[in-house]
C-alpha positions in Angstrom: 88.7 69.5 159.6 90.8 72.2 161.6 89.3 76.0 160.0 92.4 77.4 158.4 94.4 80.6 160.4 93.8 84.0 158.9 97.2 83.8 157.4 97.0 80.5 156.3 94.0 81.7 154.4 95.8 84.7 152.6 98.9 82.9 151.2 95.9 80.4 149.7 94.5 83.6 148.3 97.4 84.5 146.8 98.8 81.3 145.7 95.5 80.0 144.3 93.9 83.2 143.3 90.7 82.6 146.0 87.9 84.5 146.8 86.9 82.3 149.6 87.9 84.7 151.9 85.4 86.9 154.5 84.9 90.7 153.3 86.6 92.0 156.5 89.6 89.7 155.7 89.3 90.0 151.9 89.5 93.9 152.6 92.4 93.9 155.1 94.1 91.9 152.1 93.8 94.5 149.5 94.9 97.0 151.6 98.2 94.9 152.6 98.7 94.6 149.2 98.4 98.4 149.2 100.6 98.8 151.7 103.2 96.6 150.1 102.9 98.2 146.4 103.6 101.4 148.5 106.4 100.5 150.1 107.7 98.7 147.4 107.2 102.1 145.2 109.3 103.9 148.1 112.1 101.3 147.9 112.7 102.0 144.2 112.4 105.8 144.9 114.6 105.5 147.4 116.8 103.4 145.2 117.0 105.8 142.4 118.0 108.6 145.3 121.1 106.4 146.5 121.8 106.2 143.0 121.5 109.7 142.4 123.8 110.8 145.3 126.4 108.6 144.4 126.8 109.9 141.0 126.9 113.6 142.5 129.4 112.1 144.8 131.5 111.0 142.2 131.0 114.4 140.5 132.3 116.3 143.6 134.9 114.2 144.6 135.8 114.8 141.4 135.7 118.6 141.4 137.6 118.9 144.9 140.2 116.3 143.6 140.4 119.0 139.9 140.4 122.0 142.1 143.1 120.7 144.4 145.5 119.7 141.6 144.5 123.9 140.2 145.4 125.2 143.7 148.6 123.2 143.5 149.9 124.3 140.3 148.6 127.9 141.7 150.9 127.1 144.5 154.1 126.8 142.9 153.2 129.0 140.2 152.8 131.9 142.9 156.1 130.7 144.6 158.4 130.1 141.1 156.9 134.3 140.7 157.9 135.2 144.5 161.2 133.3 144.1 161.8 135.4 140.3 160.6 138.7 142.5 163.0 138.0 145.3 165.8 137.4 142.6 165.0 140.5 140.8 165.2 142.2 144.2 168.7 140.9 145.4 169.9 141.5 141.8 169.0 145.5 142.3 170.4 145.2 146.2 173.7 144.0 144.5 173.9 146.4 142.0 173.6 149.5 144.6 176.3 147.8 146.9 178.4 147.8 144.1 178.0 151.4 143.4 180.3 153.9 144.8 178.3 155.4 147.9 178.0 158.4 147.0 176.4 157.6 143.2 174.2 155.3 145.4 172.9 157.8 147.8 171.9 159.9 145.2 170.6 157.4 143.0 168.2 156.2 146.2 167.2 159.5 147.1 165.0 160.1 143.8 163.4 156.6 144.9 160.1 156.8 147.0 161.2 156.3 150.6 159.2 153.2 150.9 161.6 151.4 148.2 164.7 152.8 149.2 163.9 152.3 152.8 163.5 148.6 151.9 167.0 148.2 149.5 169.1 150.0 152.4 167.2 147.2 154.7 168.5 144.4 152.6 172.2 145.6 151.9 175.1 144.6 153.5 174.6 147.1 157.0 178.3 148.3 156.1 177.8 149.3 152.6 174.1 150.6 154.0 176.0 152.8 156.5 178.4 154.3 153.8 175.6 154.8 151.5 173.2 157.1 154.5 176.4 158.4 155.3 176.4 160.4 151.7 172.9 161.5 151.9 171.3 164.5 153.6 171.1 164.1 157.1 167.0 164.6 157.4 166.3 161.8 154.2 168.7 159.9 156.3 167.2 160.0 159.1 163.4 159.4 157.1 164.8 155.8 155.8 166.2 155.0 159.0 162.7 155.1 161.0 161.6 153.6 157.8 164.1 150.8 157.9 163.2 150.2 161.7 159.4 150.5 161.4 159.9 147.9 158.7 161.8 145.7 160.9 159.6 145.5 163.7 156.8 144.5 160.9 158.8 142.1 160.1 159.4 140.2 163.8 155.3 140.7 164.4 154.6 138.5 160.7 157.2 136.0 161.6 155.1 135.6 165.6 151.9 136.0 162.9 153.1 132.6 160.9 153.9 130.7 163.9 
């Protein structure tokens, strides 16, 4: 009879439950089945990980999907108030190119320079020049550098959006 190979011998051992087997070999077979139970052990682990990670994927993609839809509505929330702001704005240019000049002029000159800089800016440039034309000659000359200073901001954050 032919002796039976080493791994012949095990798969005996473990189909038959036999303790046939040589200490040396019987040893190397506990600790394969060591081995084995270990990596089995990791395989679940790492089972339960995957697992894990997908549900904090789902979670997240979640969250960016939420936060995306927030920043949206923000969006056109922000531009629905800058569109109101603008109209506002135009509304009060209207209502000083519709003034006589002088009533204007004097009515802008108790403004902060800043603001009435910025209305003059925005009017008609005829009705803008009739308007400076009624005010003194040095708070004339204030909104003017105000008006150009203001202009060339303007050209540098259109090159700035590009």
């Amino acid at each position: 009879m032919k002796p039976l190979s080493f791994f012949m011998t095990v798969l005996l051992l473990g189909i038959f439950g036999m303790s046939t087997v040589s200490f040396g070999a019987e040893s190397y077979l506990i600790e394969l089945r060591k081995k084995k139970a270990e990596i089995d052990r990791k395989e679940a682990m790492l089972s339960e990980k995957e697992r894990e990670l997908k549900k904090i994927e789902t979670i997240i993609e979640e969250k960016i999907k939420k936060y995306t839809e927030i920043l949206e509505r923000l969006d056109v929330a922000i531009k629905k108030l800058q569109e109101d702001k603008e109209a506002r704005f135009q509304q009060i240019i209207t209502t000083y190119e519709k003034m006589n000049p002088a009533e204007a002029a004097a009515r802008l000159d108790r403004l902060k320079e800043d603001m009435a800089a910025k209305i003059l800016s925005r009017m008609n440039p005829r009705k803008a020049a009739r308007v400076l034309a009624r005010m003194a000659p040095e708070k004339a000359a204030t909104l003017t550098e105000l008006i150009a200073k203001n202009k060339d901001l303007d050209g540098v954050k259109k090159l700035l959006k590009k």
